[in-house]
C-alpha positions in Angstrom: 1.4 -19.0 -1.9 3.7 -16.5 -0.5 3.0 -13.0 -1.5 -0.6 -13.2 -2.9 -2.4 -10.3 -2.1 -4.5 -10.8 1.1 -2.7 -13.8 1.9 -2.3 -12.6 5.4 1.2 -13.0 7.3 3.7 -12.1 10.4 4.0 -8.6 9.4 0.7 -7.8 8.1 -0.3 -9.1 12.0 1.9 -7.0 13.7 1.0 -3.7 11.7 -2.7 -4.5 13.2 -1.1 -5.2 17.0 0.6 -2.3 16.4 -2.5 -0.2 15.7 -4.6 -1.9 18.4 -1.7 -1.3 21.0 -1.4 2.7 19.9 -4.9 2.8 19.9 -5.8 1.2 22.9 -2.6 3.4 24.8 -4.8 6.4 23.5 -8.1 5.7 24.2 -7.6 4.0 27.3 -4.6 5.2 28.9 -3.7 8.8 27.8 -7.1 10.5 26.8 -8.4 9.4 30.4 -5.7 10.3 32.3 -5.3 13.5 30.9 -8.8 14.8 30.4 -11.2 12.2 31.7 -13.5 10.5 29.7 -16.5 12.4 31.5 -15.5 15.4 29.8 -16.5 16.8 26.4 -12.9 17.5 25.3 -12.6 13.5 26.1 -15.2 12.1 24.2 -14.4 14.8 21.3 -11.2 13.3 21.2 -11.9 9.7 22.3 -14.4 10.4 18.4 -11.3 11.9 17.0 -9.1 9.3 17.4 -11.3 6.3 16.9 -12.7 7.7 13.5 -9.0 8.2 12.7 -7.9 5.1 13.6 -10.8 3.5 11.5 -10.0 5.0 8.6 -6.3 4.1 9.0 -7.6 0.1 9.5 -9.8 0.2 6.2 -6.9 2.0 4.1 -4.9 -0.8 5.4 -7.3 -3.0 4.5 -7.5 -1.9 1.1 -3.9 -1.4 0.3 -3.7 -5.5 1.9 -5.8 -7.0 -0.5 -6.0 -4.4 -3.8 -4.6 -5.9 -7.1 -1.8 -4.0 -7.5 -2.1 -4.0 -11.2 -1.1 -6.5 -13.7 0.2 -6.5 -17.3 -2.1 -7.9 -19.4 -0.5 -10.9 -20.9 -1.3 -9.7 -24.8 0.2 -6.6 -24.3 2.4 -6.3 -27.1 3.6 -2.4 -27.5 2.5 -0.5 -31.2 6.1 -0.1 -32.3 4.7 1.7 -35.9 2.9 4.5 -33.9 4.4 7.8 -34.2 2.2 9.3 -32.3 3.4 7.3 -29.0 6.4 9.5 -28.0 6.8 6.9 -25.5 8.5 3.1 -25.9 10.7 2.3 -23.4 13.4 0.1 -24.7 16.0 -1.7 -22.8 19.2 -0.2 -22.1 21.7 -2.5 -23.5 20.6 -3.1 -27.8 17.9 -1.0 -27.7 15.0 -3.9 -27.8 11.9 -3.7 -26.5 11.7 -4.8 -22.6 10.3 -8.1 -22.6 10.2 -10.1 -19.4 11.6 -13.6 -19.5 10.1 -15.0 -16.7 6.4 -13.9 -17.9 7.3 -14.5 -21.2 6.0 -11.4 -22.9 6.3 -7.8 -23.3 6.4 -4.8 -20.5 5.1 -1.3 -20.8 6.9 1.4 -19.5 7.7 1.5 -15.6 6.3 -2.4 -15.4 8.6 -4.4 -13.5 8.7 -8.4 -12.8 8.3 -8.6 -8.8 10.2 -12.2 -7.7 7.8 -12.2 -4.6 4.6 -12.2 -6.3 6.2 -14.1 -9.3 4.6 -11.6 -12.2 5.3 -8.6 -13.5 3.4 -5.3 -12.2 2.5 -2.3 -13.8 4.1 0.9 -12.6 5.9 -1.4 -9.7 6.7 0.8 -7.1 8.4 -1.7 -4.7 7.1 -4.9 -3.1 6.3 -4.1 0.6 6.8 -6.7 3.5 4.1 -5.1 5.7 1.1 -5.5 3.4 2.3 -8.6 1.3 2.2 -6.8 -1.7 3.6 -4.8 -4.6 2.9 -1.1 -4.7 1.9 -0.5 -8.3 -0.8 1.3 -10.4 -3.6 0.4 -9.0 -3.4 0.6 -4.9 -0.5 3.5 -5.3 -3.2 5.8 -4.2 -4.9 4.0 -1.7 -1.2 2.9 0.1 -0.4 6.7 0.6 -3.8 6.9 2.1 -2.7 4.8 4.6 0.5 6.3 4.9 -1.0 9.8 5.4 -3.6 7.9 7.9 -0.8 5.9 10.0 1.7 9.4 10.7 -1.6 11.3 11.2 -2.7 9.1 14.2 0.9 8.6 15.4 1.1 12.4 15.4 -2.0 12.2 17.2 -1.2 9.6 20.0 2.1 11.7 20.4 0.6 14.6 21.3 -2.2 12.9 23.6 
């Protein structure tokens, strides 16, 4: 069952030891020994941090166990609609993409991910560290946790 979302892994473990570890080297470590946890600058940012760090472990969450998006198996593009300025086509004969292993068509940008073993719409890339393809629908909530993860590095680096 390799590469199911949420199917949790080696990698998906070590990107929450690494958290913990930062975290805990923050909280613990640097925040005391540099302004004491007694002090209101320590608990402000002994809150900071922690709320921070939080928000970076739900993201994470999310992004772990999110759908990425699927193509519905009858999708079949509207080849007579002029309206659609849009078809992608494949580069070599000019026929519709179609995916051989899904057996049926793609939209545009939809790509068949070998880990996952299906094809994903608006695939981004298939990422070891959450188990799971980047794609329509967890694009937003993966740079979330990007954004969340240099924030609270950033953070811990200047603690």
């Amino acid at each position: 069952m390799a590469g199911r979302p949420g199917y949790v892994t080696l990698p998906i473990i070590s990107v929450l030891a690494a958290i913990g570890y930062v975290y805990y080297t923050a909280v613990f470590l640097a925040i005391p020994a540099w302004l004491g946890l007694a002090t209101a600058a320590g608990v402000a940012n002994v809150a900071a941090y922690t709320t921070l760090a939080l928000a970076c472990v739900a993201a994470y969450g999310l992004v772990v166990t999110r759908d990425p998006g699927r193509v519905p198996p009858a999708f079949v593009p509207d080849v007579e609609d002029a309206e659609t300025p849009l078809h992608e086509i494949k580069r070599k004969g000019g026929d519709l993409r179609y995916c051989q292993k899904c057996s049926h068509y793609k939209p545009p940008r939809a790509h068949h991910c070998r880990v996952c073993k299906r094809c994903i719409l608006k695939m981004d890339h298939h990422c070891i560290w959450i188990n799971n393809c980047v794609g329509h629908e967890n694009y937003k909530i993966f740079l979330v946790f990007v954004l969340y993860a240099a924030t609270a590095s950033f953070y811990s680096l200047v603690l």
